[in-house]
VOBA-1610 file (N, C-alpha, C; in pm, whole numbers, padded with zeros to 5 digits, always signed):
BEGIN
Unk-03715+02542+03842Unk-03811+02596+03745Unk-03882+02715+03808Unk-03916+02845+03748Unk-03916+02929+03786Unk-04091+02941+03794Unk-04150+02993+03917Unk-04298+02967+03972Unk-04373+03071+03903Unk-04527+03091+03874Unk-04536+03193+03871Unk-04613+03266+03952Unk-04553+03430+03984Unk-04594+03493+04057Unk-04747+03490+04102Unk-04721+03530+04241Unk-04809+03515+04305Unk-04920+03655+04290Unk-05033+03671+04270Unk-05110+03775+04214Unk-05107+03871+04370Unk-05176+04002+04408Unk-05217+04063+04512Unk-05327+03982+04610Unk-05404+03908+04502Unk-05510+03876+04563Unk-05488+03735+04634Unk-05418+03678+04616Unk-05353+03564+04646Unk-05238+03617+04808Unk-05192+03683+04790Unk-05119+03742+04894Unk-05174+03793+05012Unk-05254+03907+04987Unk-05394+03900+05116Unk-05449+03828+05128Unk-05502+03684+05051Unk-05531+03576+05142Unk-05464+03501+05220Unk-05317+03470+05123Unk-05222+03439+05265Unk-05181+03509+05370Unk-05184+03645+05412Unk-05160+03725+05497Unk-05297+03719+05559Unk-05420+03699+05516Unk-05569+03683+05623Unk-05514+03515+05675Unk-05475+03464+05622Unk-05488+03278+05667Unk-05359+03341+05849Unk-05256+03389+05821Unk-05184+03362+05871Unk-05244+03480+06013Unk-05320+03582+05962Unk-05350+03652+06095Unk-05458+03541+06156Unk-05500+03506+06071Unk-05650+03413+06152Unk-05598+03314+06263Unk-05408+03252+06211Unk-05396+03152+06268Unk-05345+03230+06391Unk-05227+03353+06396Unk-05206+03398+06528Unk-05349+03456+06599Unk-05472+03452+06562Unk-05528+03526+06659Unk-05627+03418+06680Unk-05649+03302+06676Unk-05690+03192+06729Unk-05621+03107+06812Unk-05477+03158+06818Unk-05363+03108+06882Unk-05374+03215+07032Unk-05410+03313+07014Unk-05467+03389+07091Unk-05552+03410+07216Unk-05651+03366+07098Unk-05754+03290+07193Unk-05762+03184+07247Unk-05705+03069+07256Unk-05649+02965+07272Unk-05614+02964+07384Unk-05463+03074+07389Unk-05383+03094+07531Unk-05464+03144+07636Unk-05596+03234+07602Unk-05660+03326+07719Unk-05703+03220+07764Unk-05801+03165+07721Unk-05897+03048+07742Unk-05778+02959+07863Unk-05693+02936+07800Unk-05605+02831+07902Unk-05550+02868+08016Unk-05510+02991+07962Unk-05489+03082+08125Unk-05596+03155+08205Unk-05650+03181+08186Unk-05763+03258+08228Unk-05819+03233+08350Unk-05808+03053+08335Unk-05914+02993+08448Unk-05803+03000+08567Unk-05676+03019+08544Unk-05574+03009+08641Unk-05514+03120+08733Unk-05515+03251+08593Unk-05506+03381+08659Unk-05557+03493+08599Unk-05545+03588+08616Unk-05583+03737+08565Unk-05510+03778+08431Unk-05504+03742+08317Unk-05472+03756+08190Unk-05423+03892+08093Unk-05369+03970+08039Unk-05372+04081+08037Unk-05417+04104+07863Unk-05497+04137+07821Unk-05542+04159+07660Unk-05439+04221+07596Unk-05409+04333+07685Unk-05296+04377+07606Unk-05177+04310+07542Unk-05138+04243+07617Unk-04998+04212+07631Unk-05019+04068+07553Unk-05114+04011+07562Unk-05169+03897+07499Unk-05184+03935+07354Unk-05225+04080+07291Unk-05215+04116+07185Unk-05085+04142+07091Unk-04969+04180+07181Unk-04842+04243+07121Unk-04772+04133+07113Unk-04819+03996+07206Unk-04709+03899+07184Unk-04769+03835+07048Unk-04877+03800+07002Unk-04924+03702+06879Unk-04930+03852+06775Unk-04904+03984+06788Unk-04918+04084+06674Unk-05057+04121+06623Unk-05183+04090+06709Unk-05264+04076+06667Unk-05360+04238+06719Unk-05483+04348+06642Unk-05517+04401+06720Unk-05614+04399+06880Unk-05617+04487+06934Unk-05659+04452+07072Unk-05815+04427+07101Unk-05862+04556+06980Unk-06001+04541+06980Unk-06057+04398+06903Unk-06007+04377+06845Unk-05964+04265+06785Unk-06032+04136+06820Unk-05921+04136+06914Unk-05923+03997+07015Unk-06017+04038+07120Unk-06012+04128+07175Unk-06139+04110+07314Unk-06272+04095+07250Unk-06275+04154+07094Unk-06414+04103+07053Unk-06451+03950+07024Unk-06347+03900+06985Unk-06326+03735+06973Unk-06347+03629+07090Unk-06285+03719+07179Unk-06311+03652+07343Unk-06481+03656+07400Unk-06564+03774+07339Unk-06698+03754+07370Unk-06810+03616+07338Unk-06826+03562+07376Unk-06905+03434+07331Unk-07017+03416+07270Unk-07086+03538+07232Unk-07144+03567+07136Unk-07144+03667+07040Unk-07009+03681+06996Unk-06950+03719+06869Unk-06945+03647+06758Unk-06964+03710+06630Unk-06954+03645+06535Unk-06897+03704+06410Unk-06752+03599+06380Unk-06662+03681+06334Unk-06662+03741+06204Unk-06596+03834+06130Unk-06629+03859+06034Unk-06606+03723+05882Unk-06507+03664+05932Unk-06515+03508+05805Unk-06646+03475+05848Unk-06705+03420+05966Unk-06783+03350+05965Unk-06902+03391+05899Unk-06940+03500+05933Unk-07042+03557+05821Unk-07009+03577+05709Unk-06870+03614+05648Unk-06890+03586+05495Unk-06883+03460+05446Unk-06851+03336+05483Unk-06867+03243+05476Unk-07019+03170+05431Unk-07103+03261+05456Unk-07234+03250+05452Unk-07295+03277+05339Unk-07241+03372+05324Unk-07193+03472+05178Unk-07157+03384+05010Unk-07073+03257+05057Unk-06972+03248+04956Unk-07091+03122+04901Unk-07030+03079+04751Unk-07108+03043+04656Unk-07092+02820+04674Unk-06975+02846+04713Unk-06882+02743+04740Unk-06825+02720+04897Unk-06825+02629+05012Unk-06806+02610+05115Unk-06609+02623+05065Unk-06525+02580+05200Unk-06409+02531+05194Unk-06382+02409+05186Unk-06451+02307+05180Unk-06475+02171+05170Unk-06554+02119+05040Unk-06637+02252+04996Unk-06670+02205+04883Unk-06563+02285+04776Unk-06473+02379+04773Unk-06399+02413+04674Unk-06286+02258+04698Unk-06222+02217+04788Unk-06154+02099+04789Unk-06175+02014+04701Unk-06305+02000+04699Unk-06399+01894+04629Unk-06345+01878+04463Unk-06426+02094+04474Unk-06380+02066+04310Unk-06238+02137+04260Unk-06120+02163+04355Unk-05966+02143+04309Unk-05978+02037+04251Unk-05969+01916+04363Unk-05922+01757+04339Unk-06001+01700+04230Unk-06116+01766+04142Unk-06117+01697+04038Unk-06121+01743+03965Unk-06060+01862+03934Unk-05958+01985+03815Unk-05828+01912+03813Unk-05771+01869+03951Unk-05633+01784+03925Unk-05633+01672+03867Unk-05791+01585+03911Unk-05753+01462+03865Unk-05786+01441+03719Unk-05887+01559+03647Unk-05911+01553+03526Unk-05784+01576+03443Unk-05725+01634+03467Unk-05573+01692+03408Unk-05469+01591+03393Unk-05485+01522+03502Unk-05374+01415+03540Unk-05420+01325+03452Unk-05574+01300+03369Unk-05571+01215+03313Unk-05602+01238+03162Unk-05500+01401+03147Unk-05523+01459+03010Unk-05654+01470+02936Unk-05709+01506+03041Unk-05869+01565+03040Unk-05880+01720+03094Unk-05760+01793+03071Unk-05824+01945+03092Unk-05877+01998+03092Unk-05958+02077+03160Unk-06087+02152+03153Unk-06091+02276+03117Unk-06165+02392+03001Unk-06137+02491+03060Unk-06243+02551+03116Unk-06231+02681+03153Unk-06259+02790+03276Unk-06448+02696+03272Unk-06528+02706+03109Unk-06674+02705+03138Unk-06765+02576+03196Unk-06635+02489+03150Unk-06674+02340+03248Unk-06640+02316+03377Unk-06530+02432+03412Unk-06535+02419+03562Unk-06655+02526+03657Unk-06691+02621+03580Unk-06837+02690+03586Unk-06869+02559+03630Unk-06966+02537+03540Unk-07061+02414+03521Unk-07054+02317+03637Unk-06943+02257+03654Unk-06942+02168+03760Unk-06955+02258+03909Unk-06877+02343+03922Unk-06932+02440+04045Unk-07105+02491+04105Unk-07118+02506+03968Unk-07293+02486+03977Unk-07404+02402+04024Unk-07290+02289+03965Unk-07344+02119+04045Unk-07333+02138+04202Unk-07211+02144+04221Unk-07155+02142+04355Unk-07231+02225+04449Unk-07276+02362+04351Unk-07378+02460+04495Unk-07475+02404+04494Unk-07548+02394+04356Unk-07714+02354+04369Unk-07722+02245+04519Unk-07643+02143+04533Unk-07628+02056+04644Unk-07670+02102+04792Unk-07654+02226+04775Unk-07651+02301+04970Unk-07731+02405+04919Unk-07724+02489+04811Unk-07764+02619+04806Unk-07851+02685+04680Unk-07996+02570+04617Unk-08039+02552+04511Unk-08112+02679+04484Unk-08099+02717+04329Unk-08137+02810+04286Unk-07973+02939+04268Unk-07915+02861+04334Unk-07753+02989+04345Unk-07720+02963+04173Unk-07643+03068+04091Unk-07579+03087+04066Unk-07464+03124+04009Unk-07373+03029+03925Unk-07227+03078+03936Unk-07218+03137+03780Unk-07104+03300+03819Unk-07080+03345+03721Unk-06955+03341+03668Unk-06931+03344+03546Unk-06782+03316+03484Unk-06649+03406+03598Unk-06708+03549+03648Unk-06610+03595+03691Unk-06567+03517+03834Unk-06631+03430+03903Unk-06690+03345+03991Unk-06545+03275+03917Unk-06503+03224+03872Unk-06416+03096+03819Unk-06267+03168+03816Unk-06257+03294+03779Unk-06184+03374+03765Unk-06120+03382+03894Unk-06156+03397+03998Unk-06126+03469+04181Unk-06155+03343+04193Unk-06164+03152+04198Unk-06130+03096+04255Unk-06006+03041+04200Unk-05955+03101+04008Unk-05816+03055+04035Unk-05736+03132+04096Unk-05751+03229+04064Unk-05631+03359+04184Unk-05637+03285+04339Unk-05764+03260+04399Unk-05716+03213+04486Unk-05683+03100+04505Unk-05646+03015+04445Unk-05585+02851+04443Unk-05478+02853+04335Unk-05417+02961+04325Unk-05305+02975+04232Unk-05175+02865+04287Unk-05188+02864+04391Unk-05080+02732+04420Unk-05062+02634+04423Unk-05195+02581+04352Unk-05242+02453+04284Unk-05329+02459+04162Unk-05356+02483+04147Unk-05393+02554+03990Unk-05322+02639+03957Unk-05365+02589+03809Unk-05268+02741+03699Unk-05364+02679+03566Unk-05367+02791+03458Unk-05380+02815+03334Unk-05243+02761+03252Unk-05302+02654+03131Unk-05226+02631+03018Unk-05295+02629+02914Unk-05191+02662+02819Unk-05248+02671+02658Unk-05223+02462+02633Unk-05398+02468+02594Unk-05302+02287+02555Unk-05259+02273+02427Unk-05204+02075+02453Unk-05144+02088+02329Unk-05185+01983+02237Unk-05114+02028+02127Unk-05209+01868+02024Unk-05177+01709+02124Unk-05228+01623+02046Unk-05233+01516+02121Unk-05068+01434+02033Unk-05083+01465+01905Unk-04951+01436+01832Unk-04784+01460+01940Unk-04850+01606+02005Unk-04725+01681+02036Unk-04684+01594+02167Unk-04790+01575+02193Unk-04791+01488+02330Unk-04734+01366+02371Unk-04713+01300+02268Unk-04701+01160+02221Unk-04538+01171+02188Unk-04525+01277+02123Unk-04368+01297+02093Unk-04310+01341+02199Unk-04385+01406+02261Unk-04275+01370+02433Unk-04313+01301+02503Unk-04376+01170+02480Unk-04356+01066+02516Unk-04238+00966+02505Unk-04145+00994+02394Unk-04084+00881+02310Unk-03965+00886+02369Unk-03953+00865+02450Unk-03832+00814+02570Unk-03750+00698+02511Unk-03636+00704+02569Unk-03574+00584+02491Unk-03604+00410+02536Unk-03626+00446+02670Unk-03704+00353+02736Unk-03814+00291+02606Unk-03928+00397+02602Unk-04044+00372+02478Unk-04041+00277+02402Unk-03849+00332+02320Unk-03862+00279+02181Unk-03842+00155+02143Unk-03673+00170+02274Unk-03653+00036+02280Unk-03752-00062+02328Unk-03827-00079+02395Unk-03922-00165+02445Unk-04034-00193+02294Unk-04059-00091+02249Unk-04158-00116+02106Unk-04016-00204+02012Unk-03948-00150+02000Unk-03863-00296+01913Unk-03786-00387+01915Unk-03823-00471+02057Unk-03766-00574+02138Unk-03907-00621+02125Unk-04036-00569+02097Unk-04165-00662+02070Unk-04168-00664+01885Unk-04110-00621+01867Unk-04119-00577+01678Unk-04014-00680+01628Unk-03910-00720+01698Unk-03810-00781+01619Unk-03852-00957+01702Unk-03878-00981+01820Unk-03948-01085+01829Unk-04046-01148+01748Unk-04168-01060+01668Unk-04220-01100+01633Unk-04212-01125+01428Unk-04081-01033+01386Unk-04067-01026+01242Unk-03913-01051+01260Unk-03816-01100+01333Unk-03688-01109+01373Unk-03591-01005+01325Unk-03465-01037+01344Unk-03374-00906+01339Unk-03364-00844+01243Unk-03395-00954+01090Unk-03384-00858+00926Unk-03514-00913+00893Unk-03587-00930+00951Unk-03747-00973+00893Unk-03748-01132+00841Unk-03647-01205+00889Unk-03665-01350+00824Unk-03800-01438+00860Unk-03837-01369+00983Unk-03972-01438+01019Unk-04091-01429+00904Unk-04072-01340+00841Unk-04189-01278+00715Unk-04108-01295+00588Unk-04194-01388+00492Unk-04180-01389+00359Unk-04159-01208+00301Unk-04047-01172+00162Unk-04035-01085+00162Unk-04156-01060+00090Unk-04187-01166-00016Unk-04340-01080-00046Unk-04465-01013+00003Unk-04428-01064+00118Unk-04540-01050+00306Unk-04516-00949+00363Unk-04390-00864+00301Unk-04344-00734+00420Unk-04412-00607+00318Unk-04464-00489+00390Unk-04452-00338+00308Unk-04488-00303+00465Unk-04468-00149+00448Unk-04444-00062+00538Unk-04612+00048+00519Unk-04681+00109+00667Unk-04781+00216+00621Unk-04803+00241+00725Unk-04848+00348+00791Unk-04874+00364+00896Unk-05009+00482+00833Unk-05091+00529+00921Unk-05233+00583+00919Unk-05230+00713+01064Unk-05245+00837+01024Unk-05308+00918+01138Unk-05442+00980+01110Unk-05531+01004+01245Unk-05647+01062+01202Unk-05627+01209+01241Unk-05695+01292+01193Unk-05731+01433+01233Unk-05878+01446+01249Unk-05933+01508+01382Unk-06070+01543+01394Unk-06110+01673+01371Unk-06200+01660+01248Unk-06254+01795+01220Unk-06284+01892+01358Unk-06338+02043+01359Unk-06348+02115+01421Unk-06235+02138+01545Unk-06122+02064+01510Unk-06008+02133+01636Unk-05883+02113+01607Unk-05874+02280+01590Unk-05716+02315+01509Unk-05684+02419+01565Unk-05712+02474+01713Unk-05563+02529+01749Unk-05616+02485+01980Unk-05499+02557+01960Unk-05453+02541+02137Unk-05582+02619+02198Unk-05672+02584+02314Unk-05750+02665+02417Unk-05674+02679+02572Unk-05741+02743+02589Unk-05691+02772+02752Unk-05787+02702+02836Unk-05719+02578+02965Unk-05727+02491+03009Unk-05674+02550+03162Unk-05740+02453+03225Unk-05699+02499+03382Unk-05662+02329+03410Unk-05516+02308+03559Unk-05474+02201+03540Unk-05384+02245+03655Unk-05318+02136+03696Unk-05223+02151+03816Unk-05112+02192+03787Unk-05069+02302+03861Unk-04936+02394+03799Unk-04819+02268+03771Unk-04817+02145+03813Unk-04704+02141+03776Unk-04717+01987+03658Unk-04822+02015+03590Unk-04915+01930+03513Unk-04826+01962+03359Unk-04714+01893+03295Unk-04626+01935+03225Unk-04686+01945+03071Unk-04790+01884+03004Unk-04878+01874+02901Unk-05047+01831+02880Unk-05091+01992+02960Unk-05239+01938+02923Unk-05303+01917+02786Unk-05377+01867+02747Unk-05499+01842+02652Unk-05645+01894+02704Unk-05692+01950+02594Unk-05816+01992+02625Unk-05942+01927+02579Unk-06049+01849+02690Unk-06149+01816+02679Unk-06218+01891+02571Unk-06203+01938+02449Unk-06345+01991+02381Unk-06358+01837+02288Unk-06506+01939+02227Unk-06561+01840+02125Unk-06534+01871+01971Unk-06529+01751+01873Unk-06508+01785+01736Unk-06642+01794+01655Unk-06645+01750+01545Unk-06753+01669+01475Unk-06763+01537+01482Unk-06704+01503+01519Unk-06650+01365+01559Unk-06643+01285+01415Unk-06586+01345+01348Unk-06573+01309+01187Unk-06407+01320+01198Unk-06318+01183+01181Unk-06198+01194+01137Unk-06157+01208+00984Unk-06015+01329+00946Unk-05980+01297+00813Unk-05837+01158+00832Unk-05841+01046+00731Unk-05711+00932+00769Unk-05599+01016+00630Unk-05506+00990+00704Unk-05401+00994+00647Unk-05286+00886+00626Unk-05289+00803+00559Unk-05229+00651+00512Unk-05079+00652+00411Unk-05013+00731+00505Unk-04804+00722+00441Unk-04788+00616+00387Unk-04742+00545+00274Unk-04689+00412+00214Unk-04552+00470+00186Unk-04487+00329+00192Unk-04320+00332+00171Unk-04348+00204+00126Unk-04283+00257-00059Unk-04284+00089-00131Unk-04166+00036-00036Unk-04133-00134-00124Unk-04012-00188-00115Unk-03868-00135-00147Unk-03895-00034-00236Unk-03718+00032-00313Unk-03734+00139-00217Unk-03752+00151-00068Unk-03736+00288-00011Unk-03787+00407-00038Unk-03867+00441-00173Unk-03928+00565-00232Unk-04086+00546-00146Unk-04096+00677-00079Unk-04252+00712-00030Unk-04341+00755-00131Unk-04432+00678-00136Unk-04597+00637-00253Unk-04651+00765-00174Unk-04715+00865-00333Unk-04809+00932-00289Unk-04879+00931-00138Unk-04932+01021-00054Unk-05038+00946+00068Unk-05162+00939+00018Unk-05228+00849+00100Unk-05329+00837+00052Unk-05403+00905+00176Unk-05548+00971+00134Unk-05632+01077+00227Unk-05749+01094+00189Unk-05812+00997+00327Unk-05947+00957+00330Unk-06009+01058+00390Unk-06143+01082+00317Unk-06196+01207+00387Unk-06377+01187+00378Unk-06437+01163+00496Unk-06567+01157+00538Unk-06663+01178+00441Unk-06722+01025+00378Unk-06849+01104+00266Unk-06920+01144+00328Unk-06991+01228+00246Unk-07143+01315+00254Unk-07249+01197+00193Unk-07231+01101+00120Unk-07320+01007+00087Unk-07230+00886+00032Unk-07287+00760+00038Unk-07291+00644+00022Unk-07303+00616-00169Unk-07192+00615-00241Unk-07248+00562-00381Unk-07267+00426-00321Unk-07395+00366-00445Unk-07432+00219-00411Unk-07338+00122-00485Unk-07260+00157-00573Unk-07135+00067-00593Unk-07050-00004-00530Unk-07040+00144-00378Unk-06918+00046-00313Unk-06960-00055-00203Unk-07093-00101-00199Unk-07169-00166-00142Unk-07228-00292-00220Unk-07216-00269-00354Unk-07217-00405-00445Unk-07169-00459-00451Unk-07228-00626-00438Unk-07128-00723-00423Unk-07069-00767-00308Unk-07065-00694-00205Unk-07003-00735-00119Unk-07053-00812+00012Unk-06991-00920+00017Unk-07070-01026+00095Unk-07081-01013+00228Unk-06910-00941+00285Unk-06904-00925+00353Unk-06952-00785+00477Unk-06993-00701+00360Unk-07076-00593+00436Unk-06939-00542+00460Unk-06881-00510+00403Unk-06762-00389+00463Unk-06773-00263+00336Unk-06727-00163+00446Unk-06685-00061+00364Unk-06582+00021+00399
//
């Protein structure tokens, strides 16, 4: 499956990770040789590729490098962006996608913790997916219907009607035929009708997106008489008020 490209900005950070590691590797070797013999900077520089001024400034013991001071700088530690990858992945993983302004939000949490009064701006969310593009990525989500239908493995089905024919047997002899009809019911939640953009683990094959509705469902109730012909649907849709009729009479308090 084909990855997707890696941005510029993503690339100079892997090219800073990988000089950081030869020139700590660097320093490393002086330190170990040093105490033994006369060391040469130079030559210590051309073998790890690293520059000269470079490294002899690194070797001073009260230097302070240029990460380390921007580090000081940043809004988010390296231990605290970890923090909040792993629960961008784990929200996803549990078809709880987030997008970009709730992962704001939670980042905000995460500084106020060390650095109160900081903070975070949308473009802030932007430059930490570029840089965690190799575990994060952007998806458009999808309905929850759509989701479900690639669920339906054959594994699925068969297992749903090896519990269906146990319980109504192979031609329904378990059930009187006057006892059998067919209906099934879906809901739709007002206020969410199309795809948002969600952040999620690149290799996270169908996110869903955490928003909110009205939390008002419309039902939709398919009937299939007995002669095989599908009955009108029937489509229930959220009153705005209560007539007192359909509340008369009834003992049982249902509606």
């Amino acid at each position: 499956m084909a990855r997707k490209p890696k941005s510029n900005r993503q690339k100079n950070h892997i090219n800073r990770q990988k000089a950081i590691g030869a020139l700590s590797d660097a320093v490393a070797e002086y330190k170990d040789r040093s105490a033994l013999e006369k060391v040469s900077i130079r030559a210590l520089a051309l073998k790890y590729k690293v520059n000269k001024g470079t490294l002899k400034a690194h070797l001073d013991p009260n230097h302070i490098s240029i990460d380390a001071f921007n580090a000081t700088k940043q809004a988010l530690s390296p231990t605290q962006e970890d923090i909040l990858i792993q629960w961008v992945i784990e929200m996803a993983n549990r078809n709880l996608a987030l997008q970009p302004c709730v992962i704001q939000d939670k980042a905000q949490l995460i500084a106020q913790a060390t650095k109160p009064g900081i903070l975070i701006c949308p473009r802030w969310v932007d430059k930490f997916l570029a840089c965690h593009q190799d575990c994060l990525s952007c998806h458009w989500s999808r309905a929850l219907d759509k989701v479900w239908a690639l669920s339906a493995t054959h594994e699925a089905i068969d297992g749903y009607f090896s519990i269906y024919k146990s319980l109504v047997g192979e031609n329904g002899e378990k059930i009187p035929p006057n006892h059998q009809f067919a209906f099934d019911e879906c809901g739709v939640q007002c206020g969410y009708n199309q795809p948002v953009c969600v952040v999620g683990a690149c290799s996270h094959p169908a996110p869903k997106a955490n928003t909110s509705g009205k939390q008002e469902l419309i039902t939709f109730v398919p009937v299939i008489s007995g002669a095989g012909s599908l009955v009108t649907s029937l489509v229930v849709f959220p009153a705005t008020r209560i007539h007192p009729a359909w509340v008369k009479n009834n003992p049982g308090k249902f509606l």
